[in-house]
Legacy VTK file of the C-alpha trace (Angstrom):
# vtk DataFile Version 3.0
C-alpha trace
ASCII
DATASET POLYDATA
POINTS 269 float
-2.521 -15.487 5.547
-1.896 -12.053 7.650
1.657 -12.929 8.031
1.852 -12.372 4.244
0.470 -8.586 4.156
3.539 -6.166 3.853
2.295 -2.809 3.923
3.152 -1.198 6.811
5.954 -2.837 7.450
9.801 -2.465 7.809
12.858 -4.524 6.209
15.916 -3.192 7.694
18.849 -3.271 5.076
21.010 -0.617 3.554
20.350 0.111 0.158
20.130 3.901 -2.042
16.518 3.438 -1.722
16.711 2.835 2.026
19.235 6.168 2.070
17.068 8.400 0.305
14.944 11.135 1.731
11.967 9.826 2.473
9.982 12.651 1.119
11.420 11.441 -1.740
9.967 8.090 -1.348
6.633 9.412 -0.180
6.353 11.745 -3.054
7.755 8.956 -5.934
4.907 6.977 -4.526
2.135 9.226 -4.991
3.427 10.128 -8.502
3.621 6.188 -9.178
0.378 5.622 -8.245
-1.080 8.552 -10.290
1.029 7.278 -13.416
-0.841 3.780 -13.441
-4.059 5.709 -13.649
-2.324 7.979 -16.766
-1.204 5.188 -18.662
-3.882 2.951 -20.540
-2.137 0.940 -22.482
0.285 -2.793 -22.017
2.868 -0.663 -23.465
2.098 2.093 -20.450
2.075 -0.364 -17.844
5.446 -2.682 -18.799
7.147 0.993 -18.765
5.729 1.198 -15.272
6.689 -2.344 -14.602
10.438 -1.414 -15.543
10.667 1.215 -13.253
9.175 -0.628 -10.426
11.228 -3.469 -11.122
14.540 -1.337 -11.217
13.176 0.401 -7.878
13.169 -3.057 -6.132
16.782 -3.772 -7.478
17.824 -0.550 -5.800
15.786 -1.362 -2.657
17.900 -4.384 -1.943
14.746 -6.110 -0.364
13.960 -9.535 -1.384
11.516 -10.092 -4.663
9.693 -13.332 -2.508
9.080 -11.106 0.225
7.257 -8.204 -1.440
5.522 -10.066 -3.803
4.051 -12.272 -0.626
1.886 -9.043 -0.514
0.058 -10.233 -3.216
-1.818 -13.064 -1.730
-3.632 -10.726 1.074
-5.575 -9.136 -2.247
-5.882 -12.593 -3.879
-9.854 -12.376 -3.771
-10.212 -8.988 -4.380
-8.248 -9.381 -7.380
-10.088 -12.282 -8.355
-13.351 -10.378 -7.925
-12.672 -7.155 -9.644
-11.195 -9.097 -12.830
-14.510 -10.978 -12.554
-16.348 -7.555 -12.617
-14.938 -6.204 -15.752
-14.835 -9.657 -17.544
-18.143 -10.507 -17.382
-19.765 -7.094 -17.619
-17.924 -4.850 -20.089
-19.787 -4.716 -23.203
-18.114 -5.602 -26.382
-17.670 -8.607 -29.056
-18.497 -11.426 -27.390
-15.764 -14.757 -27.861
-16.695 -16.618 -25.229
-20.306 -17.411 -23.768
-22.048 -19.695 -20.772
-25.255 -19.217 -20.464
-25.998 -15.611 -19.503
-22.080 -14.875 -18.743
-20.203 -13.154 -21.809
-16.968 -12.330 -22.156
-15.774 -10.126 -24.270
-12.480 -8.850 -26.227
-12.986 -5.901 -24.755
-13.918 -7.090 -21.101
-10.224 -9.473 -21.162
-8.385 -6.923 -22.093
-10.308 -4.634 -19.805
-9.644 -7.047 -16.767
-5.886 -8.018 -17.309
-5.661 -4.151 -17.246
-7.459 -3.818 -14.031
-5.352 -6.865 -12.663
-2.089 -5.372 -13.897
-2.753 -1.943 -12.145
-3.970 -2.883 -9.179
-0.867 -5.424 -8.213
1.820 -2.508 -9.584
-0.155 -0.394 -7.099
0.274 -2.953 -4.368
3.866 -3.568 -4.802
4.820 -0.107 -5.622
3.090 0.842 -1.778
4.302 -1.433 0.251
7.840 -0.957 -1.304
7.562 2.712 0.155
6.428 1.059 3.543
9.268 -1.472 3.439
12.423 0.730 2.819
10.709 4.055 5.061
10.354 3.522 9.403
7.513 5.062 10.558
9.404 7.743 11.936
10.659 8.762 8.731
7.720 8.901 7.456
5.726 10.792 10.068
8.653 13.946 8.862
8.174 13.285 5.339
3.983 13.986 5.989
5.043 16.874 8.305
7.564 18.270 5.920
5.000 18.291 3.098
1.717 19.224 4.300
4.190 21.786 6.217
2.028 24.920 4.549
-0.860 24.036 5.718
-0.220 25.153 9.197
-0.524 28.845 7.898
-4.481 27.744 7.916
-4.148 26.315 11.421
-4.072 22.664 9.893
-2.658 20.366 13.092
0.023 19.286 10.557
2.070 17.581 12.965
-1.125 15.507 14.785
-2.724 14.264 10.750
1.326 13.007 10.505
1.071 11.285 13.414
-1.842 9.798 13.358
-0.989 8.151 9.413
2.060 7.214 10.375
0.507 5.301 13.617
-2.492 3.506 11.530
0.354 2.532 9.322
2.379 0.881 11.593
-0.933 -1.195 13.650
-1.538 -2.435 9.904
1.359 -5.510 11.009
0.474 -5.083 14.147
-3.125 -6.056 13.973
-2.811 -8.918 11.478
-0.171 -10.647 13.834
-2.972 -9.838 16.619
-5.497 -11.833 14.529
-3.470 -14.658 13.311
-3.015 -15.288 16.864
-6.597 -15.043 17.895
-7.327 -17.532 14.976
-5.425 -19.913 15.785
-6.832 -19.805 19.709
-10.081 -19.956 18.601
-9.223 -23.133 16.136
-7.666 -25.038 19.014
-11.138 -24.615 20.880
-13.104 -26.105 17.978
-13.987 -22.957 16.069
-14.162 -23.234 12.272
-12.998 -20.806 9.825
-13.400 -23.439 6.924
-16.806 -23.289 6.315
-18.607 -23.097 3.216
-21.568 -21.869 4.660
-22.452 -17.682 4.637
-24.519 -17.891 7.650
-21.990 -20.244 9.559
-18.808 -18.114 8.634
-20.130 -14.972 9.975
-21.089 -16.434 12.856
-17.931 -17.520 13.504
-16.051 -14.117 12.813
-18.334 -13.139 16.044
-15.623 -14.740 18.813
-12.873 -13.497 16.038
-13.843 -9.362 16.117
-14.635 -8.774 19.997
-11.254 -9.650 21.193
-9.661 -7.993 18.359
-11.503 -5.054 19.420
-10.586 -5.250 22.647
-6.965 -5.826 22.177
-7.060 -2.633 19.621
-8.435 -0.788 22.401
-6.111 -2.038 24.763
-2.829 -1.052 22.333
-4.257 2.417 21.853
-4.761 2.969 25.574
-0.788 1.994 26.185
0.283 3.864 22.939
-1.502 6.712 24.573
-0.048 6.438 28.310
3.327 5.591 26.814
3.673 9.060 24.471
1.915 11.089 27.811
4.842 9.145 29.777
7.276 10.862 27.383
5.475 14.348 27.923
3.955 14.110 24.353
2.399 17.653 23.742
1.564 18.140 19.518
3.816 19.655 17.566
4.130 23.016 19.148
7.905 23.851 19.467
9.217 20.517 19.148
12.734 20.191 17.596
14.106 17.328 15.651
17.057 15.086 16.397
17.904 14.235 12.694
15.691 17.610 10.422
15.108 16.280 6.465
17.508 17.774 4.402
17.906 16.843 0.153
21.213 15.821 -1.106
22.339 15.515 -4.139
20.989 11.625 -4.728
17.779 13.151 -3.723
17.564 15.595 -5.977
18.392 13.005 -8.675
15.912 10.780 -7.989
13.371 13.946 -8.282
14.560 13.854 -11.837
14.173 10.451 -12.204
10.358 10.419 -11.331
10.219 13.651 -13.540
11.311 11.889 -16.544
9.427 8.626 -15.296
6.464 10.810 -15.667
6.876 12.288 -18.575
7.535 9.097 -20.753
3.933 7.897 -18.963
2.466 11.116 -20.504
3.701 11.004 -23.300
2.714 7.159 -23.831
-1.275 8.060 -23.194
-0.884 10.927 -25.719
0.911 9.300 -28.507
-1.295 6.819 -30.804
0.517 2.893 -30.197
-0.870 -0.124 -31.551
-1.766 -1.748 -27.689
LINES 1 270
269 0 1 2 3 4 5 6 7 8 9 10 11 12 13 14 15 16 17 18 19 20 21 22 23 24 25 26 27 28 29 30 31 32 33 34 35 36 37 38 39 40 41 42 43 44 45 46 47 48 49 50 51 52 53 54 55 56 57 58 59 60 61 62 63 64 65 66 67 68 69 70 71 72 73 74 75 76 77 78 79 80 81 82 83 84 85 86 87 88 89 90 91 92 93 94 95 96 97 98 99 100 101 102 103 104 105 106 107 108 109 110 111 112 113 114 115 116 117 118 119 120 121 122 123 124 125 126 127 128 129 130 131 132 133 134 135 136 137 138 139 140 141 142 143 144 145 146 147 148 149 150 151 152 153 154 155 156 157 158 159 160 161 162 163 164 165 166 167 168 169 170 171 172 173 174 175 176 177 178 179 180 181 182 183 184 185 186 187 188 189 190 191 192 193 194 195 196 197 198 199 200 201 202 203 204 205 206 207 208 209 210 211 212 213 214 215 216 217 218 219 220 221 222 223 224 225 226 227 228 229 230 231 232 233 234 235 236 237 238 239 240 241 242 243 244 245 246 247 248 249 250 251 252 253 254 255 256 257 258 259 260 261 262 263 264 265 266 267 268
């Protein structure tokens, strides 16, 4: 099951997307994810399943392997279609009991479902085609202003970019903890509330501890290296937009636009 969460991770390829700056990539997300909660319509999110589909074409990474995502969100997905079927008012077509669900509560919940796995996807494709390098610059680079108002820039960079990157880390940690505690009889399986906590107990204290322990090398390896901040440090490879950048900036303008202009104009659904 953690072996199938992608965010935070790397696929190492060569593709435009791969090539591109990853402020770029960092900003195209942010404007992605702010489009799905513009649009409010099917016809708003299959535009925004177009582009995302076109942006995996260009990433060169495998369709099987980012939609494997998915299944880490399974029962949250589950739950919050569950949510807004049951209890969005409406006309009622389907009843058991004291459960309802109406026309407006389906079309409420396919909505929700729709959005929430485009938001999925569309992060972990920024994740998947940006190391965490790169991406530690591209936070730097644009929360760059901030440093007039003293704003440790550089350490709020670092410090994303490093939860980012445990994200894989930590799941492998606790797949492999699982399956320890399985081949000494514990059980995972259970039905039971009161049975399943208990057993998360020998699951969380050496996951804690190994967290701990990873933080404690991560912090003795970077003082190793004479890690100081940000102060006067130099980079070996500094951001700088070419020409495909600049053309995907258009891109996401344009991308934008047409999701504006969707939630303004009347359509049928």
């Amino acid at each position: 099951m953690f072996k199938d969460i992608t965010l935070g991770q790397y696929y190492q390829t060569d593709s435009l997307l791969h090539r591109l700056d990853p402020r770029v990539k960092l900003v195209g997300t942010l404007v992605y994810i702010i489009s799905l909660f513009v649009v409010d319509s099917f016809t708003g999110y299959i535009i925004a399943g177009i582009f995302l589909a076109a942006m995996i074409v260009l990433s060169n990474v495998p369709v099987g392997y980012i939609v494997r995502g998915m299944r880490a969100i399974l029962i949250l997905l589950l739950i919050t279609m569950s949510f807004n079927l049951f209890l969005t008012p409406g006309q009622v077509i389907f009843r058991i009991g004291f459960l309802k669900i109406t026309r407006e509560g389906l079309a409420f919940a396919i909505k929700m479902a729709i959005r929430l796995s485009l938001l999925v996807i569309g992060s972990s494709l920024m994740t998947l085609t940006t190391t965490p390098n790169q991406l530690t610059d591209a936070i730097e680079s644009l929360l760059g202003p901030l440093k007039r108002f003293r704003v440790p820039v550089h350490e709020i960079a670092m410090m994303m970019s490093i939860a980012l990157r445990f994200i894989p880390i930590l799941m492998e940690e606790t797949d492999k903890i699982m399956k320890a505690q399985i081949a000494r009889g514990a059980d995972f399986e259970s039905r039971n509330l009161i049975k399943k906590m208990k057993s998360l107990v020998p699951l969380l204290v050496p996951l804690f501890i190994s967290a701990f322990r990873r933080a404690n090398d991560l912090a003795m390896a970077m003082e190793a290296r004479c890690y100081r901040g940000g102060a006067g440090r130099t980079k070996m490879k500094p951001l700088v937009y070419l020409g495909r950048d600049r053309a995907a900036y258009l891109t996401l303008f344009i991308y934008f636009a047409v999701c504006v202009a969707v939630r303004v104009l009347p359509l049928p659904f």
